[in-house]
C-alpha positions as CSV (number, residue, x, y, z in Angstrom):
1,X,179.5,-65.0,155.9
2,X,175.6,-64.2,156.5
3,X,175.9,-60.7,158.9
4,X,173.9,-61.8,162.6
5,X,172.6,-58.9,164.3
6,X,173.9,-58.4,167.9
7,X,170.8,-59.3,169.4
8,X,170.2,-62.7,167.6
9,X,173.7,-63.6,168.6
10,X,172.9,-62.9,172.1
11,X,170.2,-64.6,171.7
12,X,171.9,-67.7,170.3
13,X,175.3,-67.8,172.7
14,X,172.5,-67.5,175.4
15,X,170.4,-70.3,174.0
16,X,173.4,-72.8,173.2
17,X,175.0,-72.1,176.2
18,X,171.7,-73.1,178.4
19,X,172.1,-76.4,176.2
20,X,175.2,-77.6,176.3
21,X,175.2,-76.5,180.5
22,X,172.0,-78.2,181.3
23,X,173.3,-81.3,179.2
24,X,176.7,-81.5,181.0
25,X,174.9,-81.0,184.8
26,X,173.0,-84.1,184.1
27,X,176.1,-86.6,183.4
28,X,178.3,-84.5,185.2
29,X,178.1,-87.7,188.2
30,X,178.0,-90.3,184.9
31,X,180.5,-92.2,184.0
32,X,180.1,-91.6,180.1
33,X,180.9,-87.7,180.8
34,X,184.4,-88.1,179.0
35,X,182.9,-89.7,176.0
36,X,180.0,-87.2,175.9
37,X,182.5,-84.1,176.2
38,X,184.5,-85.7,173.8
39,X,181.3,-85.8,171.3
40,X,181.3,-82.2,171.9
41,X,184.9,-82.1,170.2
42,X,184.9,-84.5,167.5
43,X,181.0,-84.0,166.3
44,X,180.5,-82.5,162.8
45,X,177.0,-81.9,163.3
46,X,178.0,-79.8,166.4
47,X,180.9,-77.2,165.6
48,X,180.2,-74.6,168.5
49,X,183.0,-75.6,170.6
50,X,187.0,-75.8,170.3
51,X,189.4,-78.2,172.0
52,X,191.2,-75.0,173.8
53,X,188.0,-73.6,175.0
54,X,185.1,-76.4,175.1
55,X,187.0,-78.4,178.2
56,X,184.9,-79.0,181.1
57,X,186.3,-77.1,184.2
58,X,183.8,-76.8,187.6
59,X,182.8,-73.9,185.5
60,X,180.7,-71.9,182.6
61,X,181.5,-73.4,179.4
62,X,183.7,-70.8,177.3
63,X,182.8,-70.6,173.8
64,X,184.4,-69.3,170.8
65,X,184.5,-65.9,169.1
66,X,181.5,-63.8,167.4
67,X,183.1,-65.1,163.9
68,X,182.4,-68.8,164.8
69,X,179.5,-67.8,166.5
70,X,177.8,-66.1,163.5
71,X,179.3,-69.6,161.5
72,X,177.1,-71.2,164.0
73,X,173.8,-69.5,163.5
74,X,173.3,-69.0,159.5
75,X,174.6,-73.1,159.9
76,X,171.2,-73.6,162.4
77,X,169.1,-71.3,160.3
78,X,170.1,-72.6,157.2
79,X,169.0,-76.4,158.4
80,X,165.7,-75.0,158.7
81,X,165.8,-73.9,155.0
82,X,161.9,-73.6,153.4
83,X,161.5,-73.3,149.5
84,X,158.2,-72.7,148.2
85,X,156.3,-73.7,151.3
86,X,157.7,-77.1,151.8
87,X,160.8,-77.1,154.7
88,X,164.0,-79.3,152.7
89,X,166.2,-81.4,154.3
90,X,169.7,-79.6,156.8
91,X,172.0,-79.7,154.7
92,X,174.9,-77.7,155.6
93,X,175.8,-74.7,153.9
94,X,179.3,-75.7,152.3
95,X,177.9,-79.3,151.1
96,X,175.0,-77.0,149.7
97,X,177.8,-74.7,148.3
98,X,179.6,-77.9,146.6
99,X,176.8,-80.0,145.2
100,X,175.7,-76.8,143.0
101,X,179.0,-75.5,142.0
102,X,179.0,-79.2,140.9
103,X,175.9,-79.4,139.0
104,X,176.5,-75.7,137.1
105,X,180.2,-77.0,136.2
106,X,177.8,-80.2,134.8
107,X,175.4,-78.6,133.2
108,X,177.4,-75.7,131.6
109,X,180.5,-77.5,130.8
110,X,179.1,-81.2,130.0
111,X,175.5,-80.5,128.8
112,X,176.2,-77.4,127.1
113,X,173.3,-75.1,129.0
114,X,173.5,-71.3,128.5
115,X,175.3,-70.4,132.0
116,X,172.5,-68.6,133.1
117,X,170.1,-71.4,132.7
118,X,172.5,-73.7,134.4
119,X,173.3,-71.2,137.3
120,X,169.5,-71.0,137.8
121,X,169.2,-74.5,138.0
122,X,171.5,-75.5,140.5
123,X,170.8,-72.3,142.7
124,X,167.0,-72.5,143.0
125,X,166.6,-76.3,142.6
126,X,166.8,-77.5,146.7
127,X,164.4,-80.2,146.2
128,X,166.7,-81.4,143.2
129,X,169.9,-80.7,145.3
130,X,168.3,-82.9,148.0
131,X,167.8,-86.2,145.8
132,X,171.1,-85.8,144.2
133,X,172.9,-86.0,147.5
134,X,170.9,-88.5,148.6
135,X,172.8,-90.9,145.7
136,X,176.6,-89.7,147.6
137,X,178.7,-89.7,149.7
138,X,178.6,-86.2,152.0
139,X,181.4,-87.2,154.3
140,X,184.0,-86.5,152.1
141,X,184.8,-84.3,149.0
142,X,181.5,-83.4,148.1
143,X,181.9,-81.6,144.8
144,X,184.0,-84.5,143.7
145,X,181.9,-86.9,144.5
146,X,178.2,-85.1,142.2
147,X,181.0,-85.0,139.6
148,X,181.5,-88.4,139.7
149,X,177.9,-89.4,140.1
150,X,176.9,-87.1,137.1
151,X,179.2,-88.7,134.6
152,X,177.8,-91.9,134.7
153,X,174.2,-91.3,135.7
154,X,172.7,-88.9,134.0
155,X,169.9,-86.7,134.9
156,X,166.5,-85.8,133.7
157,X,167.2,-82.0,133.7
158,X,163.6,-80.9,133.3
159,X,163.5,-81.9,136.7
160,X,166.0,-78.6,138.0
161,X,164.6,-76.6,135.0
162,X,160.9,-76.8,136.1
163,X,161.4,-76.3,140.1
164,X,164.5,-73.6,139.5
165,X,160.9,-71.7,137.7
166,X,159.1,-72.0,141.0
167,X,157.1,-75.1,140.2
168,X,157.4,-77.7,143.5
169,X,158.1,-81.2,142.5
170,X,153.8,-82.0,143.5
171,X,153.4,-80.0,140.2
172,X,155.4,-80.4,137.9
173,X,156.1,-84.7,138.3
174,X,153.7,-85.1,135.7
175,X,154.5,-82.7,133.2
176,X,157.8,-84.8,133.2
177,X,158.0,-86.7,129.4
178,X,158.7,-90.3,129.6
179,X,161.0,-89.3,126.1
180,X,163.1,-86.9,127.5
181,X,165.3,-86.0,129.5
182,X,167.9,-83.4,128.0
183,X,166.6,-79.9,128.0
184,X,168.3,-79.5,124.5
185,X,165.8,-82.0,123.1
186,X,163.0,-79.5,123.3
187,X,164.5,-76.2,122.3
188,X,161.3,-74.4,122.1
189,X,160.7,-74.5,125.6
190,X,163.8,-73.5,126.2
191,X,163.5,-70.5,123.6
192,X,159.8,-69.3,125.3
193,X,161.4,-69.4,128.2
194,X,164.1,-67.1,127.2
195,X,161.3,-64.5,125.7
196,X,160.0,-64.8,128.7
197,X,162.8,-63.8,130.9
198,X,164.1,-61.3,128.5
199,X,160.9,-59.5,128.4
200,X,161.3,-58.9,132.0
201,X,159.4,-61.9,133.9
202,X,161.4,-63.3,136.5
203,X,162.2,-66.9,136.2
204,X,160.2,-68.0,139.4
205,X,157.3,-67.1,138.0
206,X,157.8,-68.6,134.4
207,X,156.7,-71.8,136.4
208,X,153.4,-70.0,137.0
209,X,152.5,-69.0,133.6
210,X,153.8,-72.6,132.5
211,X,151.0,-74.0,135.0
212,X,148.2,-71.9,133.2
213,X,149.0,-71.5,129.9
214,X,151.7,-74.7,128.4
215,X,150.9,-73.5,125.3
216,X,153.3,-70.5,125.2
217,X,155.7,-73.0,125.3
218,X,155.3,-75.1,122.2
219,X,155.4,-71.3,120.1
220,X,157.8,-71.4,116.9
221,X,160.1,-69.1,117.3
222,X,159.2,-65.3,116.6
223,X,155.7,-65.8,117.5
224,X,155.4,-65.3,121.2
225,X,157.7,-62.1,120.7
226,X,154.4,-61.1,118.1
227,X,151.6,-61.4,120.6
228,X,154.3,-59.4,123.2
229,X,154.1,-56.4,120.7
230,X,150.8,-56.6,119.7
231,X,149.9,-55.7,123.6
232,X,152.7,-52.8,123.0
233,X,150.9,-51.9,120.1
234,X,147.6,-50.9,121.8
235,X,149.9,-48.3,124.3
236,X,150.3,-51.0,126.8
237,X,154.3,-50.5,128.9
238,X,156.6,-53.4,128.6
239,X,156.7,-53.7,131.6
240,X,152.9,-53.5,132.5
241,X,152.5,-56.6,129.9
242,X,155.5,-58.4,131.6
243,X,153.1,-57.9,134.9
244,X,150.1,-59.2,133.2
245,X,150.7,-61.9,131.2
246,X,152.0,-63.3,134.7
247,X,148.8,-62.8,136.4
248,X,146.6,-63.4,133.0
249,X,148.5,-66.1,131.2
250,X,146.1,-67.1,128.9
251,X,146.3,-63.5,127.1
252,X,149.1,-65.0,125.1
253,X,146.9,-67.7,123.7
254,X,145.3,-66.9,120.6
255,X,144.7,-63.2,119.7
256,X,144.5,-60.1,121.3
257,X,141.6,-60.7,124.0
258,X,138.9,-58.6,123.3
259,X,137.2,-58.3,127.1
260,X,140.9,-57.6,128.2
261,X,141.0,-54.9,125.5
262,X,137.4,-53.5,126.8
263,X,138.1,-53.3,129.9
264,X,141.6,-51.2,129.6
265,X,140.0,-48.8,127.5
266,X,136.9,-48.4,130.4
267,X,139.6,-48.0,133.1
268,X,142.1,-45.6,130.5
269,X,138.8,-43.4,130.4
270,X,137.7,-43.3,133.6
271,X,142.0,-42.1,134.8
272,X,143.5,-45.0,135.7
273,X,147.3,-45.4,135.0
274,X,149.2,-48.4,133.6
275,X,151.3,-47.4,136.8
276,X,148.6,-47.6,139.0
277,X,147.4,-50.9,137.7
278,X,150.9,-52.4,138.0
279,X,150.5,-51.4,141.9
280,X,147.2,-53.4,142.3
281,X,147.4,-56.0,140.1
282,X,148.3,-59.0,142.3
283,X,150.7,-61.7,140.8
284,X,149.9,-64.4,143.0
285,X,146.0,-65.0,141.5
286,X,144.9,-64.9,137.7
287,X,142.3,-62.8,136.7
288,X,139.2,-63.0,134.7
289,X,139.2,-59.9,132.4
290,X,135.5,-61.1,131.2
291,X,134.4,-61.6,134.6
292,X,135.8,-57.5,135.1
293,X,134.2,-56.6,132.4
294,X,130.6,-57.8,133.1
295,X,131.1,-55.5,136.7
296,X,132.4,-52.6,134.4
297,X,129.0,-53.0,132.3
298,X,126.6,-53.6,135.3
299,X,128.2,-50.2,136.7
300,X,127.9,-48.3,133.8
301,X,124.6,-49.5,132.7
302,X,123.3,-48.1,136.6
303,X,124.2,-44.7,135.2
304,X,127.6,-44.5,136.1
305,X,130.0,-42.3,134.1
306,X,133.1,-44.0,133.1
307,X,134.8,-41.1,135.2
308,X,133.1,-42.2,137.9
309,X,133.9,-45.6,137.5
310,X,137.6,-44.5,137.5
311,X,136.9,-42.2,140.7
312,X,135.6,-45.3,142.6
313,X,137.8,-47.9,141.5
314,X,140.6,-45.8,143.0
315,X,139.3,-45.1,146.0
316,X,138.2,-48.8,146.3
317,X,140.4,-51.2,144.0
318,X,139.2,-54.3,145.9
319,X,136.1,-53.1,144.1
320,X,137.8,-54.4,140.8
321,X,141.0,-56.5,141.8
322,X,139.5,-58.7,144.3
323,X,138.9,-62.5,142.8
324,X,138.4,-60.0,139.6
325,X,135.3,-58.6,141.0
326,X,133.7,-61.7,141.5
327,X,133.6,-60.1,145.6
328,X,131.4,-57.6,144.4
329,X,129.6,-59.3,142.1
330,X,128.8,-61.7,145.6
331,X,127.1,-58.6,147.4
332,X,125.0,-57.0,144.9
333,X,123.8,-60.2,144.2
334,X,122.8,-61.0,147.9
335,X,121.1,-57.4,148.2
336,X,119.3,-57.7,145.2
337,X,117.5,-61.5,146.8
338,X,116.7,-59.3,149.6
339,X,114.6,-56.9,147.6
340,X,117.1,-54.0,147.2
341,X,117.5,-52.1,143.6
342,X,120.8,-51.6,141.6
343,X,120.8,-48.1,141.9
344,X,120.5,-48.2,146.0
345,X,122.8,-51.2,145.2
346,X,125.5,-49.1,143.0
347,X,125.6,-46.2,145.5
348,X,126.5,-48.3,148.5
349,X,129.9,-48.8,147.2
350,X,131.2,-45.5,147.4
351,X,130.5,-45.3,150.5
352,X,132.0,-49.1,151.7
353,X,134.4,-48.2,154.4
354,X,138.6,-48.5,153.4
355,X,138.3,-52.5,154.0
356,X,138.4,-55.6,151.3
357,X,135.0,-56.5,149.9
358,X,135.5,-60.0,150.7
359,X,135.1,-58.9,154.7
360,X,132.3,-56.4,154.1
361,X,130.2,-59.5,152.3
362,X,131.5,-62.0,155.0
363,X,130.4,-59.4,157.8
364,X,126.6,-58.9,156.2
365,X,126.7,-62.9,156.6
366,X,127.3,-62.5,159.8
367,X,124.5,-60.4,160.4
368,X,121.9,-62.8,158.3
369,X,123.0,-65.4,160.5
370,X,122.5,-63.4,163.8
371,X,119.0,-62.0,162.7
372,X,117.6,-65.5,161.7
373,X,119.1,-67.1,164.8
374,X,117.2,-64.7,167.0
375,X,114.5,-65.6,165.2
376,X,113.7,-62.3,163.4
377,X,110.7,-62.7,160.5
378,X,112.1,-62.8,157.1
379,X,110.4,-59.7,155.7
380,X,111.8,-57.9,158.3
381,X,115.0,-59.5,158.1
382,X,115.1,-58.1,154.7
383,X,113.6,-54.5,155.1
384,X,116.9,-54.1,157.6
385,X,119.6,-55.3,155.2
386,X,118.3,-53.1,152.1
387,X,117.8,-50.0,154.6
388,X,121.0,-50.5,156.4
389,X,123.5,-52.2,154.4
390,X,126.4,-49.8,155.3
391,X,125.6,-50.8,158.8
392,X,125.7,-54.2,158.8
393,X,129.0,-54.8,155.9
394,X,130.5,-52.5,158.4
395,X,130.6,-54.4,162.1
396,X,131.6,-57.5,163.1
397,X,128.8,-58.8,165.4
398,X,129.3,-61.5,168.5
399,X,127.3,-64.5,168.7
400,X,123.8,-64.2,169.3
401,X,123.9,-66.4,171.9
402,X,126.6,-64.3,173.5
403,X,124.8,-60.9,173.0
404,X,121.1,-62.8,174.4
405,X,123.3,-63.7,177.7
406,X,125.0,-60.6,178.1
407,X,122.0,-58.1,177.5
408,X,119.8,-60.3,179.9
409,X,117.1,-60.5,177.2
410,X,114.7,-62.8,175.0
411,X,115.0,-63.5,171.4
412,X,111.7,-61.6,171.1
413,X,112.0,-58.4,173.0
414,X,115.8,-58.4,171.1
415,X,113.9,-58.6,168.0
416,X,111.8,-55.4,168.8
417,X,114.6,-53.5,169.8
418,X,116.8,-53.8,166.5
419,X,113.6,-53.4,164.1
420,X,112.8,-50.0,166.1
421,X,116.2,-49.1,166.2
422,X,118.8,-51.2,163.8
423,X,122.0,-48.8,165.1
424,X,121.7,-50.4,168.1
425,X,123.6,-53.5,166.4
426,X,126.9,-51.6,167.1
427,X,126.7,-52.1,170.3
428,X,127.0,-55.8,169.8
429,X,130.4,-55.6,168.0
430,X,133.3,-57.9,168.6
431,X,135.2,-56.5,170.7
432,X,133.1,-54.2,172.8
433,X,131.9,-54.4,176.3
434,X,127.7,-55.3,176.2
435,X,125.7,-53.9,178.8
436,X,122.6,-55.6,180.5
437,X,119.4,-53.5,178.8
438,X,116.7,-52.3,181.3
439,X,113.8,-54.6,181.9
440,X,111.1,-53.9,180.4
441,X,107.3,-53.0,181.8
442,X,106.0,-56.2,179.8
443,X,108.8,-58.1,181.6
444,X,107.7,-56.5,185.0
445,X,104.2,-57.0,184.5
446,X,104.5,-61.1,183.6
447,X,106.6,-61.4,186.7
448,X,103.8,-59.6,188.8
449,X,101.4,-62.2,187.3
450,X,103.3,-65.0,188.1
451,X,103.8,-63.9,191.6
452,X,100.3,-63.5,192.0
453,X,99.9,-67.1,190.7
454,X,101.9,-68.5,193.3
455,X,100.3,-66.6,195.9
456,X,97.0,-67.9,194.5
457,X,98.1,-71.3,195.1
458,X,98.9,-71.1,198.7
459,X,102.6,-70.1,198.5
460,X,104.1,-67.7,200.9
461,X,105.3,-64.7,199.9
462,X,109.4,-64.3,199.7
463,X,109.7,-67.7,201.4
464,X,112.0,-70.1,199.8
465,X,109.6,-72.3,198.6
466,X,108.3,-69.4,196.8
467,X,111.5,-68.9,195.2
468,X,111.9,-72.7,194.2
469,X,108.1,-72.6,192.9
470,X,109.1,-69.1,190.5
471,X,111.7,-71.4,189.2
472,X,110.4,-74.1,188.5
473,X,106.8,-72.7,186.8
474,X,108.2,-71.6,183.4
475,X,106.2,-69.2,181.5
476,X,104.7,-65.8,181.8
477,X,101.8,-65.2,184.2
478,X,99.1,-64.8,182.2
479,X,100.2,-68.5,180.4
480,X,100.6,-70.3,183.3
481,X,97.1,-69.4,184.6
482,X,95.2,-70.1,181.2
483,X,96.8,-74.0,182.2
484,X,95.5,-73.5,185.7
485,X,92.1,-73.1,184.3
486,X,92.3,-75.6,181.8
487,X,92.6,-78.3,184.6
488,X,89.5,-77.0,186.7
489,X,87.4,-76.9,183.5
490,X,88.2,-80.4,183.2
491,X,86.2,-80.8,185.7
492,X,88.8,-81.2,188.8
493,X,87.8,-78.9,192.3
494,X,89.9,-76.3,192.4
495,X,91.7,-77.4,195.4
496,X,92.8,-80.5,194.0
497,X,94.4,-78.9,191.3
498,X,96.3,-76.7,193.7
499,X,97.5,-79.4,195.4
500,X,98.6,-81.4,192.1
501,X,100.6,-79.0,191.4
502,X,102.5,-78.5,194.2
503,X,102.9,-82.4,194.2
504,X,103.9,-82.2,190.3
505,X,105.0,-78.5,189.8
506,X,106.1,-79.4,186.1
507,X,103.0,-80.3,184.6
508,X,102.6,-76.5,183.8
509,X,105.2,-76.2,181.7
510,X,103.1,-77.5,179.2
511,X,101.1,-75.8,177.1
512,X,97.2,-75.7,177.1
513,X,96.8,-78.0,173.9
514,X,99.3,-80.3,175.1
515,X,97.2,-80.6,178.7
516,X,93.5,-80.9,176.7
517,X,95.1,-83.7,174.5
518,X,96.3,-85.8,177.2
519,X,93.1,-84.6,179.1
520,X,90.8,-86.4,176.6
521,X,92.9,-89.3,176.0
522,X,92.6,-90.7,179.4
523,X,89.0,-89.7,179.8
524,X,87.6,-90.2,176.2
525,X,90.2,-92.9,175.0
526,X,91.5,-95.2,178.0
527,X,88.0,-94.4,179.8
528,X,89.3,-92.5,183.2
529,X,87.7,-91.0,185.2
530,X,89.0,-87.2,185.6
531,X,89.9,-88.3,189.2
532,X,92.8,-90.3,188.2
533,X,94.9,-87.1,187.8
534,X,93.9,-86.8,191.9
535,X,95.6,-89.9,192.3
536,X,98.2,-90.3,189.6
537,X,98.8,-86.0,189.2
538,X,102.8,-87.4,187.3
539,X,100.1,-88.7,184.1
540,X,100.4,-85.8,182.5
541,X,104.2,-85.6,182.6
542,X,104.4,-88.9,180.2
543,X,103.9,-88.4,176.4
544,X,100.8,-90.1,175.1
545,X,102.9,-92.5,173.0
546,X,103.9,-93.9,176.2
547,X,100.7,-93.8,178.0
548,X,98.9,-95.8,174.2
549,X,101.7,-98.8,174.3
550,X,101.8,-99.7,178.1
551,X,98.2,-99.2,178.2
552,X,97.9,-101.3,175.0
553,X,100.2,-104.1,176.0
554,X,98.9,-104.4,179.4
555,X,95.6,-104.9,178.4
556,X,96.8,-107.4,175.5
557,X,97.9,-109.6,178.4
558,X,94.8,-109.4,180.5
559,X,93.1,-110.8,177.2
560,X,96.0,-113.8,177.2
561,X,94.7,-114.5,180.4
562,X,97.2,-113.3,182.1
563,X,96.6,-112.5,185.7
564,X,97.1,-108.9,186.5
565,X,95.2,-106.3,188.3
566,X,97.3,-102.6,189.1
567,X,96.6,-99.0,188.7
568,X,97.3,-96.8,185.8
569,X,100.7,-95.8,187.7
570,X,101.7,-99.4,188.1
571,X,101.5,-99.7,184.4
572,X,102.8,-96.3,183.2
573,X,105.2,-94.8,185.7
574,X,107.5,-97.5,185.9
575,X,110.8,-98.0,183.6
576,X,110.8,-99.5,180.3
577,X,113.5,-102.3,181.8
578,X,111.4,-103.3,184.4
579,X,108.2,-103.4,182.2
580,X,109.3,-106.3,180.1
581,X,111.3,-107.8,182.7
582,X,108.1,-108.2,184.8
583,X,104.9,-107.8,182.3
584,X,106.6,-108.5,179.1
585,X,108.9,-111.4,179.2
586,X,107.3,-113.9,180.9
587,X,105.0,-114.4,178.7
588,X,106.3,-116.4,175.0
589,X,105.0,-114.5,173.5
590,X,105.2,-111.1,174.7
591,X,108.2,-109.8,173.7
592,X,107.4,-109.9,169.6
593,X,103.8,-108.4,170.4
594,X,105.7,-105.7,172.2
595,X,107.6,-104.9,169.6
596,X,104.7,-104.9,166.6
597,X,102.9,-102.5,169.0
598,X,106.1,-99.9,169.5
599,X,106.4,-100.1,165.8
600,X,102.4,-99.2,165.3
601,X,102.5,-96.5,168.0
602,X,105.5,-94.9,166.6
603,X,103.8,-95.1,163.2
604,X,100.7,-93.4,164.2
């Protein structure tokens, strides 16, 4: 019986207790309360409760001792039962207990399996176990009845063999032979996989090496135990082997590999131990001993000693281990496209902070990203990341929207303030609290222009139209009143203009090109007078696309003879529904004219 630690029993009795109460209070005034009570008795699926001590009372339900208790509990975590990532189906524990004894006493006794091949099999084969029970009958004897169903329906027992070495059934269904289906059929499999185990690899990863590397498994025999000793040969552990060939399959396969060879002898050099290898090698990836090797060259070729090399790799084995350097290989290429040299390049990593490469490169991304979204200029982008690439592998930095909220500032003055001072990025960390910076006198200065503006144009000062006027003129003093004197060079009184704007304040907005552009258009194009703008101020608030097609359509039907006479605002300010339903439409041919014209507008 699985041992249940005092407080997970608590926990349970508490749990099923709250259950079984808060079921019973509801049909406590039903009439099905006896059957339901009675369910509680009988139910298989259900065995927390006795007949002396389940019976409903007025009272708390009693429940049974800590032994049926802790029954109970490894019964409800055993239903939730997950193999290899993948959750099997509850199957309780002494049907599970059966159905293999079954199949061992099948495959050991009737097929003739080495024991331990047949124990592994129906121990570490749930997914198996699942379908076979599936094809019986659980209510009663259940080993009897996988006996029975075994002798006349046989098996294909690669099906065990392959998931009992960690393979799920996803990948190894089509490594299934359509041939056969007795393991004794293909005894060299069966003989590479007993090399295998003996050697020292557990069985649950056999299923990885068979993934990677099938051809292992079609060796005669003697020859996989050759390659084993050849490793041996060159001062390589048993058990330092047994550890790589399950992360580097493919060493097996053909001769001795010579990058794997190259870069032991590098790492033997530089004071690295088989022991310390074995405790960073990583048996859930496969490495790429070429791949390691070109980083062991590019090091050493940057004037490293191959004592150094051993120094640094063990201060840093992500340095190495990491998706076989390739992390590494990731960062000095992204500092050498931003100009840095492989000698700044090799001395950063001795100095990389006790964290995996893969964050360091992920948090210099990070940074790239938050200097080009605040709109930094690419040379300068790159003179920070060569002169400070400790800095930025080293913090994790917020958004930049985030940091351009919080320190009250624009993209540009931001800008300025990390290329005079690039330290000041660690203020901007995840994590920390970011304070509102000081304005600045440029800052104070623009906002002294713009008040001045205002005033110019008749506002009061700190009245609340004044307020509504500061926010609704965007753009720095000096900006808005270059637009200002764009309109009264145009050749509009002064005045007037002052009171166009307060009639239209958001006609400043846009810039001084924009305003000359839509300036000549209406004087030098649709042949205006500069008055209009007296009159119809909103003009400059359309786009000239706008202005071109109701301008040209309108006049297209005063040529059909069409009998219109309205102002430029009549033709322009109203919406594009009413236009054709009142201009357009009415005339048969108006609506195909209107639509060749859009077309040759937008084309233009």
């Amino acid at each position: 019986m699985p041992f249940v630690k005092a407080s997970t029993l608590s926990l349970y009795r508490s749990y099923l207790d709250n259950l079984v109460m808060n079921h019973l209070q509801k049909l406590r005034k039903s009439s099905i309360l006896n059957r339901f009570s009675s369910f509680l008795l009988n139910s298989r699926e259900t065995p927390l409760l006795s007949i002396k001590s389940s019976f409903y009372t007025g009272k708390k339900l009693r429940f049974l001792s800590t032994e049926v208790i802790n029954q109970t509990v490894a019964y409800v975590l055993d239903r939730n039962s997950i193999v290899n990532g993948e959750r099997t189906r509850r199957i309780p524990v002494a049907t599970r207990r059966e159905a293999q004894a079954a199949l061992l006493d099948y495959l050991h006794c009737t097929r003739c399996l080495q024991f331990i091949d047949a124990e592994n099999m129906s121990k570490n084969a749930p997914h198996f176990l699942e379908k076979l029970l599936e094809n019986v009958d659980t209510e009663v004897d259940v080993g009897n009845s996988v006996t029975r169903f075994l002798r006349y329906h046989p098996i294909n027992e690669f099906e065990p063999f392959f998931e009992s070495l960690g393979l799920k059934p996803c990948e190894y269904n089509h490594l299934l032979s359509r041939d056969l289906m007795f393991l004794s059929d293909d005894d060299l499999l069966l003989h590479n996989c007993h090399v295998l185990y003996n050697y020292g690899i557990p069985r649950d990863r056999i299923g990885k090496i068979f993934k990677k590397a099938m051809e292992i498994f079609r060796y005669d025999h003697g020859e996989l135990e050759l390659k084993l000793q050849a490793y041996e040969e060159l001062g390589l552990t048993q058990s330092f082997v047994a550890e790589l060939v399950v992360c580097s399959p493919y060493l097996l396969v053909g001769g001795v590999n010579a990058d794997f060879i190259k870069v032991m002898e590098i790492l033997r050099e530089g004071g690295i131990t088989f022991s310390w290898m074995v405790e960073h090698l990583d048996n859930k990836i496969f490495y790429n001993w070429s791949q390691l090797l070109t980083l062991l060259n590019l090091f050493e070729s940057t004037g490293f000693s191959r004592r150094q090399l051993g120094v640094l790799i063990d201060q840093h084995p992500g340095i190495l281990w990491e998706a076989s350097g390739n992390r590494a290989l990731i960062l000095i290429s992204f500092l050498l496209k931003f100009g840095s040299t492989m000698n700044r390049i090799c001395s950063l990593f001795p100095q990389i902070p006790q964290m995996p490469i893969a964050e360091f490169v992920l948090n210099m991304r990070h940074c790239l990203l938050f200097l080009n979204e605040i709109e930094m200029e690419a040379n300068d982008i790159g003179k920070i990341i060569c002169s400070h690439p400790l800095l930025l592998g080293s913090c994790r930095l917020k958004k930049s929207n985030t940091v351009l909220n919080n320190v009250n500032v624009g993209k540009m003055r931001l800008c300025g303030i990390i290329k005079e001072n690039p330290p000041e990025l660690k203020k901007w960390v995840i994590g920390s609290k970011v304070e509102r910076l000081p304005r600045s006198g440029m800052v104070l200065r623009s906002k002294m222009l713009k008040t001045k503006f205002l005033l110019g144009l008749g506002f009061t000062e700190n009245s609340e139209k004044m307020e509504k006027a500061f926010r609704l003129f965007r753009g720095k003093g000096t900006e808005l009143q270059e637009r200002f004197d764009c309109l009264v060079k145009s050749g509009l009184d002064r005045k007037d203009v002052c009171e166009l704007l307060k009639t239209c304040p958001q006609i400043l907005n846009q810039s001084k090109d924009v305003l000359e552009m839509k300036i000549d258009f209406l004087v030098n194009v649709l042949g205006y007078p500069i008055s209009t703008l007296v009159e119809f101020p909103s003009y400059l608030s359309y786009t000239v696309e706008r202005v071109k097609l109701r301008v040209a359509m309108y006049n297209w039907l005063r040529d059909e003879g069409t009998k219109y006479s309205m102002a430029l605002s009549s033709v322009v300010a109203c919406s594009d529904k009413l236009f054709l339903k009142k201009f357009v439409k009415p005339h048969p041919r108006g609506f195909e004219v209107w639509q060749n014209m859009k077309r040759k507008v937008h084309s233009e």
